[in-house]
C-alpha positions in Angstrom: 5.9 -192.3 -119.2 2.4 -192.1 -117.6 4.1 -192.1 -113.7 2.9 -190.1 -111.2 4.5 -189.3 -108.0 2.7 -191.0 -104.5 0.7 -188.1 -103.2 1.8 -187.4 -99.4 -0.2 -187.0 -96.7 -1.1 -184.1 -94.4 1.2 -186.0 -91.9 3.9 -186.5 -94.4 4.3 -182.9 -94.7 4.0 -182.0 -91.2 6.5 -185.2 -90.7 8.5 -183.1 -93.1 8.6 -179.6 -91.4 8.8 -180.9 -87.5 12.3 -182.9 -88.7 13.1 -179.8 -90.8 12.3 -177.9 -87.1 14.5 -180.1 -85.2 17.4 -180.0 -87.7 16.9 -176.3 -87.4 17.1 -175.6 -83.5 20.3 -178.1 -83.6 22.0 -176.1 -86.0 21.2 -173.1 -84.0 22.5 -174.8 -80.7 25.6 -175.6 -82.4 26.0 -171.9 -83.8 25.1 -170.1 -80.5 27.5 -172.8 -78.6 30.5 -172.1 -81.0 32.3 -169.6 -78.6 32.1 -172.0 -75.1 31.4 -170.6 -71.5 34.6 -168.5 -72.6 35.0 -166.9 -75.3 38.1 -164.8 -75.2 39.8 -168.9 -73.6 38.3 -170.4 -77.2 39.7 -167.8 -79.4 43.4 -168.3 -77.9 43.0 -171.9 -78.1 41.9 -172.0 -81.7 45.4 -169.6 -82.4 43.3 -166.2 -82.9 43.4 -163.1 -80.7 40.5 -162.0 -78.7 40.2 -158.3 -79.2 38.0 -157.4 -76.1 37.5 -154.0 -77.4 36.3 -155.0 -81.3 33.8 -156.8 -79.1 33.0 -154.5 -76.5 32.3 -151.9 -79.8 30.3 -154.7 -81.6 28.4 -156.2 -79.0 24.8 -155.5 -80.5 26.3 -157.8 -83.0 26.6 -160.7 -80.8 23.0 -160.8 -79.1 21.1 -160.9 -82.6 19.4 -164.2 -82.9 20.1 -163.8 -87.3 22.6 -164.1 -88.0 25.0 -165.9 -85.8 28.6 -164.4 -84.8 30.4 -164.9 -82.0 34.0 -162.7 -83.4 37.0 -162.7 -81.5 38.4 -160.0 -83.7 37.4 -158.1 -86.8 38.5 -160.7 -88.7 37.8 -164.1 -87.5 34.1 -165.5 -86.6 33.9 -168.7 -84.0 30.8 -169.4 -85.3 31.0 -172.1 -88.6 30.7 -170.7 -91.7 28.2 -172.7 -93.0 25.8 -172.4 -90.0 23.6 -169.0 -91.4 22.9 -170.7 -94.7 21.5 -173.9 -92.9 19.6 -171.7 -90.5 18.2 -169.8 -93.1 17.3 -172.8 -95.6 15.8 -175.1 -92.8 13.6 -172.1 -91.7 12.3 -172.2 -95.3 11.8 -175.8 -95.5 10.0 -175.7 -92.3 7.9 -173.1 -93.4 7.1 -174.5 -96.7 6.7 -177.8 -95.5 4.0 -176.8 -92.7 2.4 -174.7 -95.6 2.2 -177.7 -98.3 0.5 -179.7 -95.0 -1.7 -176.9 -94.2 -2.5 -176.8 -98.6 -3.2 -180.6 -98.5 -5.5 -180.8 -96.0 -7.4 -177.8 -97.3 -7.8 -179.7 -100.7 -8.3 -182.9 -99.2 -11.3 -181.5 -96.5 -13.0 -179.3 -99.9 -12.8 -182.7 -101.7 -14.6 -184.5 -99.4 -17.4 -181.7 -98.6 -18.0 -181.7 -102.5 -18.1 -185.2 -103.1 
C-alpha cells in the first residue's frame, strides 16, 4: 500500500521527449512520403483516379505541414489515416515530456540551493 513510484531523472524525461521527437519526424516522413515522386502514378496504382483539377483547386491544401494530405480526388487521401493523430499526440508528448524535464530540474536545483 505504502509504494511509491521511482522518481525519474532530468535525463529520463529528456530521454522521453527526444524518442517521442524521433517517433515524431518518422511519422511525418512516412506521411509526407505517402504520395511517391508521382502522385497522379500512385493514385492509379492503388485503383483510385487522380483528379488533376481537384488538386490543382486544392493545392494550398497540399503544402500545409498540419495536417497531412496528399488527395488524389475529393474523396480519397494517400496519406494514412492514422498519421495526423500520431503527429498530433507525439508533438504533445514531446512537449510535455521536455516540460516535466525542464520541471524536475527546476525542483531538483531549488532543492539543493535550500538545503
Amino acid at each position: 500500500m505504502g509504494e511509491t513510484l521511482p522518481r525519474v531523472k532530468p535525463a529520463g524525461w529528456l530521454a522521453l521527449s527526444v524518442l517521442s521527437a524521433v517517433l515524431l519526424f518518422v511519422v511525418f516522413f512516412i506521411g509526407v512520403s505517402a504520395g511517391g515522386l508521382d502522385v497522379g502514378e500512385v493514385c492509379e496504382l492503388g485503383g483510385h483516379r487522380y483528379d488533376h483539377e481537384y488538386r490543382s483547386q486544392n493545392a494550398h491544401e497540399q503544402l500545409q505541414l498540419f495536417p497531412l494530405t496528399i488527395k488524389c480526388n475529393a474523396e480519397y487521401d494517400l496519406v494514412p489515416p492514422w498519421t495526423n493523430p500520431a503527429l498530433a499526440v507525439l508533438a504533445l508528448l514531446t512537449l510535455s515530456f521536455f516540460a516535466m524535464a525542464l520541471a524536475v530540474l527546476f525542483v531538483r536545483v531549488r532543492s539543493r540551493l535550500r538545503g
